[in-house]
N, C-alpha and C positions, 0 to 999 in steps of 0.2 A: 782472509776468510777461507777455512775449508772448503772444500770441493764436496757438496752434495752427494750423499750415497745414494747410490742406484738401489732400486725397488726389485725385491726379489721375490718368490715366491716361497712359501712356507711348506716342507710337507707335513703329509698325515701324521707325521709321529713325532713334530719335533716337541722335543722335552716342557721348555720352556712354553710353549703353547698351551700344552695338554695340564699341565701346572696351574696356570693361569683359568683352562676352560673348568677345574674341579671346582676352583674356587668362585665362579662363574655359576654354576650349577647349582651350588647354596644360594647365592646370590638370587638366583630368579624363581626361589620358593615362595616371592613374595606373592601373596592371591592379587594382588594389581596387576603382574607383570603374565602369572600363570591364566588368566582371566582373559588372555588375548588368544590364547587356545584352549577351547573349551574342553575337548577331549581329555587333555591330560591332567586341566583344573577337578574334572569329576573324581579322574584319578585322585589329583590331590585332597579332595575333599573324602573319597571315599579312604586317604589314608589318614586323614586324622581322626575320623569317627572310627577306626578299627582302635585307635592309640587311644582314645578316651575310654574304650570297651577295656584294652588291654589292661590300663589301670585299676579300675573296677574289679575287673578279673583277679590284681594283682593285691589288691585290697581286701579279699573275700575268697583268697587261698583257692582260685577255681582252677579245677584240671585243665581246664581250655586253654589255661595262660601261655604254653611253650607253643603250641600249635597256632595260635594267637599272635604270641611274640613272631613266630616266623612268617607270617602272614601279612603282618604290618612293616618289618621290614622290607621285605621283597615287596610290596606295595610304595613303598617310600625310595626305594631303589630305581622302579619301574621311571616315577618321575623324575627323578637326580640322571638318571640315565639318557631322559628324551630331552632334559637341560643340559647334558653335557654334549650329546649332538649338536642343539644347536650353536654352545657355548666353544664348540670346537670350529664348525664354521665361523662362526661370528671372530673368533682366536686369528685366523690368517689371514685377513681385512686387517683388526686391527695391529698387528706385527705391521702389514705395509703397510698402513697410516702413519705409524710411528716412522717410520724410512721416509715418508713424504714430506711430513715435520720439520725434517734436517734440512729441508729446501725451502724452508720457510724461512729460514733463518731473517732476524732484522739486518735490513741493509741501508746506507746511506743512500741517495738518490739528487744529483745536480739538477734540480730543479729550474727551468727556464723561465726569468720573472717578463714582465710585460714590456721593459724595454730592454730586451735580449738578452740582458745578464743573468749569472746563473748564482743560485744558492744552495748550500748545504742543508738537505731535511732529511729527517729519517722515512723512510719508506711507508713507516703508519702515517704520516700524515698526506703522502698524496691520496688524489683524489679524482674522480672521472673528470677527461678535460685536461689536466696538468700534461705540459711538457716536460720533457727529461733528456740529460745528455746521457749516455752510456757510451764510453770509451773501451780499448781494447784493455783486459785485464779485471773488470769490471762486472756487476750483475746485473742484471735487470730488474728494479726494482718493484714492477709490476706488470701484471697481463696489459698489453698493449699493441699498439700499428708503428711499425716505421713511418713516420713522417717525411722523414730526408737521412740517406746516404744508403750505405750498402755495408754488412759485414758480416761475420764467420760466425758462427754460433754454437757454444759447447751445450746441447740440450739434454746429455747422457741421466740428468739429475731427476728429468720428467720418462726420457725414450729407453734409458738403458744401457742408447746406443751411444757408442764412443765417436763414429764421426760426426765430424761437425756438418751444420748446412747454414747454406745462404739467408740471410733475412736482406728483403731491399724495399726502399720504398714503394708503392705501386704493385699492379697486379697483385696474383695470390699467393705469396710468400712474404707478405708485410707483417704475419701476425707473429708477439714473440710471446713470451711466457712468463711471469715472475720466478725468477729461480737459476735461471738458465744464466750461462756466464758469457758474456763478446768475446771472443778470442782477437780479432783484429779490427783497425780500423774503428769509426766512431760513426753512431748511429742518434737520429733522433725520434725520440718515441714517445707516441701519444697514449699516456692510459685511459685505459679506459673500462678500468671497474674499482670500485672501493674497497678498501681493505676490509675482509672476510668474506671479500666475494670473489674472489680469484680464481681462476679454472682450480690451481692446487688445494684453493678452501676445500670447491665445491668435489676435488676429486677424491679429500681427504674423508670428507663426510660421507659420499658414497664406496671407498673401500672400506670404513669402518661399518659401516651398514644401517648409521647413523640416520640416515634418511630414506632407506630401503621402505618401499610398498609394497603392499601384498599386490600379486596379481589379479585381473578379473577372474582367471582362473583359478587360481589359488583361493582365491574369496569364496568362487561358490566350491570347490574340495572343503572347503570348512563347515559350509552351510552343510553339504551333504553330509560330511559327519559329525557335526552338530546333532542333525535330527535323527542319525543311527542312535547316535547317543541317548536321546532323548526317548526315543522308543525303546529302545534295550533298559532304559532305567524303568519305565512304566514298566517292562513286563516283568522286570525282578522283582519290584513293589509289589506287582499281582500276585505272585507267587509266595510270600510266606503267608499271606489267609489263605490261599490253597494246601500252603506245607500245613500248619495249625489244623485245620479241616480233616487231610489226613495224617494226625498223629506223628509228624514228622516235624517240628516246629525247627525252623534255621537260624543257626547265629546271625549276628553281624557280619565275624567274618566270610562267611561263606558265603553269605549273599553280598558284598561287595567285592569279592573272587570273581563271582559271576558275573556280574556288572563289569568288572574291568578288564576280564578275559573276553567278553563278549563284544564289547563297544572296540572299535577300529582304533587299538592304540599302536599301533605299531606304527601307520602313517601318522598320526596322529601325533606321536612323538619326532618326529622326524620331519614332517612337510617345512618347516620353516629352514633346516638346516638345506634339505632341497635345493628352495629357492638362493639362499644364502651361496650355497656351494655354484650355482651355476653364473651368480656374475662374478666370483671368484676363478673361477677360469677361464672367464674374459679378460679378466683382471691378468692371468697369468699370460694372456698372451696380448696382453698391453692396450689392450681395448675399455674404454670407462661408460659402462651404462647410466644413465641419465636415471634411469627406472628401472626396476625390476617389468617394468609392462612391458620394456625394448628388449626384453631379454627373450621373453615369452613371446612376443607378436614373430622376434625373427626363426622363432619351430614353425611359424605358421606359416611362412611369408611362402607365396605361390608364384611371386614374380620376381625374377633380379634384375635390375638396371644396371648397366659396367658401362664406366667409360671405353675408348678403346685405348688411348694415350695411356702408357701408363698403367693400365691393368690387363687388360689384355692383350697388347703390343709392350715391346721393350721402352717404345715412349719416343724416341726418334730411329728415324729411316737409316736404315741400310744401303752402301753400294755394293749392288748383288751381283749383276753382270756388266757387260761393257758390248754393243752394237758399232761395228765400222763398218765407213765407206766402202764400197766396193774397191776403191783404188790405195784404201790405207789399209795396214797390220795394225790386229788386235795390240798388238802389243807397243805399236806408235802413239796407238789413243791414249794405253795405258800410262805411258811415259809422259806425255803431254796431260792429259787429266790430275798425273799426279804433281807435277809441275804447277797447275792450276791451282790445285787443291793446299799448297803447302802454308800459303796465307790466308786458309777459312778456317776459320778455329771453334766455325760450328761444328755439332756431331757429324753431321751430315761430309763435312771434309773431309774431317777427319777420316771417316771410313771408305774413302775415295781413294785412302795416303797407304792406307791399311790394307787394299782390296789390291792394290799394284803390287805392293812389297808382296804379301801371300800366295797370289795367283801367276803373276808375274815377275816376280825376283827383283823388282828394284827398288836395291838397298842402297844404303850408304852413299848416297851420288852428293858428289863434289861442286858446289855450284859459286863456291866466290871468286875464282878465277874468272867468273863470267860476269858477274856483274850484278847480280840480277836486279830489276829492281819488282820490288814484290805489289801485285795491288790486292788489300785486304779484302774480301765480300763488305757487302754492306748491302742492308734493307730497303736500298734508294736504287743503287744500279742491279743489283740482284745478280750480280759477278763478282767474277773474284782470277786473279792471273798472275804472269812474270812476265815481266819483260828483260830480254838480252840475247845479248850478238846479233843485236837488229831483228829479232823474232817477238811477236806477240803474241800470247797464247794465253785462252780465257775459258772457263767455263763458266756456264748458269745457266736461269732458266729457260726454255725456249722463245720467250717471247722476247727478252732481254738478249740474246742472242741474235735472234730474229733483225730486230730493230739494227743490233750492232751489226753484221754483216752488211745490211742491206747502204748503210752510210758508204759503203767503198762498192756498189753496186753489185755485188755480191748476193746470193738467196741459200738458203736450205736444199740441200737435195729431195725430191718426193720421197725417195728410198727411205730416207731418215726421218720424214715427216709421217711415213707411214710407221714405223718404230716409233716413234714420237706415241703415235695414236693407241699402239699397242699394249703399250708399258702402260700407258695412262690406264685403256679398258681394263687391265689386268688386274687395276688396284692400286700401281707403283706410280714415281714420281718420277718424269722424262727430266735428265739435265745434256747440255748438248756441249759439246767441247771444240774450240776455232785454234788457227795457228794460222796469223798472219789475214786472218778474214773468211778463212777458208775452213767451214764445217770437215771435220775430222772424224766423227760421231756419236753415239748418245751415249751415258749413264744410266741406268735405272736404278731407284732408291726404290728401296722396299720396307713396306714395315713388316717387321717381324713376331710372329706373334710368339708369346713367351713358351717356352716347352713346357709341358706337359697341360696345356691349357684344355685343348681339346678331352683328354682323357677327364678333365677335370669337369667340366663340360658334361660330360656323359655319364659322371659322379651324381651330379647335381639331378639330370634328366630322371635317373633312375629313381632318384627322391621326389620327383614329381613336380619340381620345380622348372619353371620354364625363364629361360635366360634372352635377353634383350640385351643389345648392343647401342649404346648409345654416340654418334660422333657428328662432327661437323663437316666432314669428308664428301664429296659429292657421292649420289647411289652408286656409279659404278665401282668406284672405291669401296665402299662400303660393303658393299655386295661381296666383291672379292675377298678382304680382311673376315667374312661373316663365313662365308665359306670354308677356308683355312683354317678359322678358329674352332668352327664345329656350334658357333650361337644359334638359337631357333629362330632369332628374328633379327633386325638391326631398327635404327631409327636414323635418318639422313639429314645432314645437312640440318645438327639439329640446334635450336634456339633454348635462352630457358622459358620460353612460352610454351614452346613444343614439349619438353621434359614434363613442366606441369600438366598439360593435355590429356601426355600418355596416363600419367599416374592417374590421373581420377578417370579417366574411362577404363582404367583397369580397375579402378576400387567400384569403380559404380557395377561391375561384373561381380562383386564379392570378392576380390582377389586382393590379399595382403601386397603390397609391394615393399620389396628394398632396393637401397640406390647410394651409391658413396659421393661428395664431391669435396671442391675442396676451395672453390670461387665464389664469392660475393654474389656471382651470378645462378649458382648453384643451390643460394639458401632457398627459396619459393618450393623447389622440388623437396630441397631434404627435412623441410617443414610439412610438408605434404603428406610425403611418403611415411609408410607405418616403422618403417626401420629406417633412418637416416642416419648413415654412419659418415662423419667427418673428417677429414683428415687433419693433423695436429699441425702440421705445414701449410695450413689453410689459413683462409680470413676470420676474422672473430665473427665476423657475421654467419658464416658454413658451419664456425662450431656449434654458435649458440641456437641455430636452426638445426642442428641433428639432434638425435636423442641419443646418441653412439659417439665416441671420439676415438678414433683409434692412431694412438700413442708414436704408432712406428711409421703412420702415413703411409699405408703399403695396402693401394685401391682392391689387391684381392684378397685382403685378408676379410673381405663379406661372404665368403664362402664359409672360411671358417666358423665365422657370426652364426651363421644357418644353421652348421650342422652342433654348435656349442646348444643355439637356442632346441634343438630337437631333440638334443640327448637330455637336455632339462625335462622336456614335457615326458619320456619315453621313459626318462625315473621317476617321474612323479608317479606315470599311470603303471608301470611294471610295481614301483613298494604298494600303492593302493590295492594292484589286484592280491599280490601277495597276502597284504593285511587283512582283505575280506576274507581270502580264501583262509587262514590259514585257523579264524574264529569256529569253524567248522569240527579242527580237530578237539579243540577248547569245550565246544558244546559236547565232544561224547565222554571226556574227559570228566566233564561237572557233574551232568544232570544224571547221571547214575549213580554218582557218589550224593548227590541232594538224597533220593527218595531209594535208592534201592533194599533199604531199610524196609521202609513202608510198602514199597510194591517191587517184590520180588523179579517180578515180569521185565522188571529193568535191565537187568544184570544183563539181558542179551545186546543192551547196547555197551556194553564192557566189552568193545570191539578189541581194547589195548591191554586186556584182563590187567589191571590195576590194582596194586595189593590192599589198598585199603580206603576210606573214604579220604580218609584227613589227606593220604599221600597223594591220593586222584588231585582233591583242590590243590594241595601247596606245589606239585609239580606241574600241573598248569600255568599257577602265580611265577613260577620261576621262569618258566619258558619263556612268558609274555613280558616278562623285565628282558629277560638274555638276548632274548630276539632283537630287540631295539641295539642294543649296545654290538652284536654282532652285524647287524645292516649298516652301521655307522660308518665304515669303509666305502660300501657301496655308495650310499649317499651324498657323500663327498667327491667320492669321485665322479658319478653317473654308470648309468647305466652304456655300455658302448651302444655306438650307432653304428648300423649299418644299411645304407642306404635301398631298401628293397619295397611294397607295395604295400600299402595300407592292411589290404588284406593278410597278408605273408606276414605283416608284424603285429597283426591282432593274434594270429594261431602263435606264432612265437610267444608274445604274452602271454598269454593262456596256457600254455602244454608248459613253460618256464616258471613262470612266476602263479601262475594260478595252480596246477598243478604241485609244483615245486612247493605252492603255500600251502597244501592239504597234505601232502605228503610229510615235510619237515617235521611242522608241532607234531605227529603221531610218532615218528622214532624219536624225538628229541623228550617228548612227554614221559614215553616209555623210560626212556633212559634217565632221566631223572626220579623218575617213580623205585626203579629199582636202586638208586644212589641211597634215594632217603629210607628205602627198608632197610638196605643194607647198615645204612650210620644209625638206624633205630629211632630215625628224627619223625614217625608217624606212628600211630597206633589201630589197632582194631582190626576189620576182615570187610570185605568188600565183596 
């Protein structure tokens, strides 16, 4: 079986896409599908009662028919146009659907029957509950737990990513994937969901957008221009018994010109492609929203929760420096520590091994002429040494040490116990180093907090969001790490009782929170919390309690969650302000080409002197098609964020987009007004 293709991301222009979203655009001319957004349904309805005029027109030889003709096209354009928006977001979902597909593929699956033997089934027939063997070479035939053993795991088909990781029984790295291939070793695993319901089903149905919900916010954006609409239609209505009244009597087309320049179609065409676009590039950076509401809630989110393991430290400790006796050289400990260290194959040794060789120079040492015999660490004596040439030499913890010296009547120096004390207050983790019984002096591991954290830190603060520190660490720990990192707060020595605590006495404040985890004991909080982003390396229990799953398990990509879900909201309200504002120029455009005929007195709102009536209306009708189809970039992409004061980015809004929307349609009107004198496509004097 093929190797599952990795999931890419689609750009703005690719061919095949754009191919696809035209033909897409016809597609959702259906009034069932266009009925779901009212705005540009009126559109659509005000473009088939111009098309039934047309006829008519066309039947009864009336001069109106090319002015007419052009009117209802650019009206029927208008709509194809806010259908190919969305048809073009909805376009990049479905591409990676189809790449997700390929990891679907049917696979066999050695089924575990009830007295241990195993059988041959196709993968459609397990079911929650069923065991399964998966050997090295193999796929996983369903979302599942390791039940028993431990192995390598090719996940590039869900992640992307090429290296493999651990999957093992127990703890939080038992969860696997359907899709995903064993690389070594043989696992057994428990499914546990039925076919079409598989994280990949349910991932497949949310990139294609299959199952996408409007937001609350999004909901009421509709309602409110729903009832612009609904007003702007009364007042057009009112208006031809006033045009009739005075001597000015209005087609069809011009009064559905006016209706549809008027009514918000610019957002209006575009809002769904929006939303669409913004868990799409969540999507691009490997994150699967649950909802479009998780998309939304995290522009909102006032509170972060971060582990420290792991998202805001490198995840294990450091050996930073080295403390000796008054009577020993730095560099005896050094030699002896690393000695110690050479049979602990935790991290933490490791960089004991690493911190000698770099700071101290010893390399390459020769040690089988000696003998040694090596003793591993272990979580029972919490040491780890060598023995040879009659020397014993140990490091570990202090208390473990403590106890070991004290057997040959031996003690700790105060000197070292007061280093001991220090390392600890600072944040760090004291380890003490012996040779022959005899304290030599201490280790301190440090956790490291990742660069550029702080800055990032101070990214987030400027956005107004306030970051929390969550860990298990004692406060003084804690304290120190919170420090360093630059968090506003920490949480200590924490439980997941305590995780859930914070969250609701922060929601009961009105404060959105988000929080990532990736532990069975993790789900309470990330069920809680309004953004709960999961890690894919987590328990199925953490996924299916987040409303987020992020792909690459990489705890501080919630930052990026934040600022995806704010540049969502910041394009929704920057094209809204645009779309209001830009109705404005629309209005001087119209209403002096309606009546200027009949009341003279008008012509001095002919701000953009406009050479004639017909040309007034059809180069508005065009602008309000063009418009859509030239924002379609922007909307897909977002609007950039940049993280400044609510205030500072209302006046941005406004002097940008509000501005920028009164200003555009008046030169861009113009400039069409004189296109269509010039091609001879209007008639008459204004």
């Amino acid at each position: 079986m093929d190797r599952p293709a990795q999931v890419k991301s689609k750009s703005l222009a690719d061919a095949k896409i754009m191919k696809v979203a035209i033909v897409d655009s016809f597609r959702k001319l259906n009034p069932r599908t266009m009925v779901k957004n009212p705005v540009m349904f009126v559109v659509e309805v005000g473009a088939v009662l111009t098309s039934i005029q047309l006829v008519r027109d066309a039947m009864h030889h009336s001069g109106e028919f090319v002015f007419g003709l052009q009117i209802t096209l650019w009206l029927w354009f208008t709509v194809l146009f806010a259908n190919f928006a969305e048809a073009m977001a909805e376009g990049r979902g479905k591409a990676q659907a189809e790449t997700l597909r390929k990891a679907r593929a049917e696979t066999d699956a050695r089924r575990v029957r009830a007295d241990g033997t195993t059988e041959v089934v196709p993968s459609s027939k397990l079911r929650t509950g069923d065991q399964v063997l998966v050997a090295a070479g193999e796929f996983v035939p369903g979302d599942g737990e390791v039940v028993e053993g431990v192995a390598s795991v090719d996940e590039s088909a869900i992640t992307g990513e090429s290296a493999p990781v651990i999957r093992e029984s127990g703890g939080d790295r038992s969860a696997v994937t359907g899709g995903t291939r064993v690389l070594s070793d043989e696992i057994r695993v428990k499914i546990t969901s039925n076919p079409g319901e598989t994280f990949l089903d349910r991932m497949i149905a949310l990139v294609e957008g299959a199952s996408r919900q409007k937001t609350p916010n999004e909901i009421a954006l509709n309602i409110l221009l729903a009832g612009l609409t609904i007003i702007f239609l009364m007042a057009v209505v009112t208006l031809q018994p006033f045009a009739l009244y005075s001597g000015a009597p209005q087609t069809i087309f011009v009064l559905v010109s006016l209706l549809v320049c008027l009514i918000p179609t610019t957002i209006g065409g575009l809002l769904s492609a929006i939303g669409i676009a913004g868990m799409d590039r969540l999507i691009q950076r490997n994150v699967i929203a649950m909802s479009g509401r998780a998309v939304e809630a995290s522009g909102d989110v006032d509170v972060l929760l971060l582990d420290k393991t792991g998202t805001i430290t490198l995840g294990n400790r450091q050996a930073t420096s080295l403390h000796s006796c008054p009577n020993v050289t730095e560099v005896d400990l050094a030699s002896a520590a690393q000695l110690a260290s050479f049979a602990d194959e935790t991290p933490e040794g490791r960089s004991i091994v690493v911190l000698a060789k770099e700071k101290y120079g010893l390399r390459g040492r020769e040690l089988a002429p000696h003998n040694p015999i090596f003793i591993p660490f272990s979580a029972q004596t919490r040491m780890s040494g060598v023995d040879m040439d009659g020397t014993e030499i140990r490091k570990g913890a202090p208390e473990a040490i403590d106890k070991y010296v004290a057997e040959k009547g031996q003690v700790v120096p105060p000197e070292i116990k007061d280093i001991v004390r220090e390392i600890a207050n600072a944040g760090g983790t004291p380890l003490l180093v012996t040779q022959n019984r005899h304290v030599l002096g201490a280790i301190a591991l440090t956790d490291i907090v990742k660069g550029g954290m702080r800055e990032r830190f101070e990214h987030l603060r400027a956005m107004g969001i306030r970051t929390m520190m969550i860990t298990g660490d004692n406060p003084l720990t804690a304290a120190a790490i919170a420090r360093q990192a630059g968090v506003d707060d920490f949480l200590a020595e924490a439980k997941p009782e305590d995780k859930m605590a914070l969250i609701k006495r922060e929601q009961a404040k009105g404060k959105l929170v988000a929080m990532t985890g990736d532990g069975t004991n993790d789900a309470p909080a990330l069920a809680q919390a309004d953004v709960g982003v999961a890690m894919n390396t987590g328990t199925q229990a953490a996924k299916e309690a987040g409303n987020m799953v992020d792909l690459d398990s990489n705890p501080t990509k919630l930052i990026e969650i934040v600022e995806i879900g704010k540049q969502l909201l910041i394009t929704r309200g920057a094209l809204t302000t645009f779309s209001v504002a830009n109705d404005v120029a629309k209005y001087f455009a119209i209403i002096p080409a309606m009546f200027a005929a009949a009341f003279p007195q008008l012509e001095v709102l002919n701000v953009m002197h406009l050479r004639t009536p017909e040309s007034a209306i059809l180069s508005a009708v065009i602008f309000n098609a063009l418009i859509i189809i030239a924002l379609i970039p922007l909307a897909l992409r977002g609007v950039r964020y940049r993280p400044v004061g609510a205030a500072a980015l209302l006046r941005q809004n406004l002097l940008i987009y509000g501005l920028g929307g009164v200003v555009a349609p008046f030169l861009g009107i113009k400039l069409i007004d004189m296109a269509i004198t010039y091609l001879h496509l209007a008639k008459g004097t204004l």
